[in-house]
N, C-alpha and C positions, 0 to 999 in steps of 0.2 A: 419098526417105527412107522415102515406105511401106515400097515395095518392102525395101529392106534391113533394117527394122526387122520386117518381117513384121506388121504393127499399122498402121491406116488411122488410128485412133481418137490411137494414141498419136504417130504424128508432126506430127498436127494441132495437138496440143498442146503438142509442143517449136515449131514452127513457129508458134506465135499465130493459127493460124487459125482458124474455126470449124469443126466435124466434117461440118456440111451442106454448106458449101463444098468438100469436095476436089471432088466431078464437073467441079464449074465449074473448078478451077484444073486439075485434072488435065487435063480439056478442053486449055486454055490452053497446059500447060505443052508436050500432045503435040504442038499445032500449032506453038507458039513458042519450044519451051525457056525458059531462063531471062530471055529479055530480054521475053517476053510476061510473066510473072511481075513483073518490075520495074515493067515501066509501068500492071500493076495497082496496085499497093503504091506509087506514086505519092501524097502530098494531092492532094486536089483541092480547088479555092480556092472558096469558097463568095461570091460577089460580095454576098449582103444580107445578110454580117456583114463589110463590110465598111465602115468610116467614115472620114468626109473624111477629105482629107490632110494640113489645117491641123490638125485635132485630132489624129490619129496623132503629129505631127511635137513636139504640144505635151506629149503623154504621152511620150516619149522622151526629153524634154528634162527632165522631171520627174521621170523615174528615176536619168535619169545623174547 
């Protein structure tokens, strides 16, 4: 998208990315195209926000 928009700055910013970040994705994108890109963009699961399962289960049950 740089490339065709001719602007580094502004496809960053259609794409929600940060401006410092292109090298790194750019990086990325030329070794892996776009499936290296997806498994950045990936969540990653943070395990010490994560709480028991009897209380998850008991907040669900509470909303529905």
């Amino acid at each position: 998208m740089a490339e065709h928009l001719e602007n580094v700055s502004e496809a960053c910013l259609m794409m929600g990315y940060p401006r410092d970040s292109f090298p790194r994705i750019k990086e990325l994108y030329d070794a892996g195209g776009q499936l290296a890109l997806k498994e950045v963009s990936r969540p990653k699961a943070i395990p010490n926000n994560k709480v028991e399962s009897h209380i998850e289960e008991t907040v669900k049950l509470a909303v529905d």
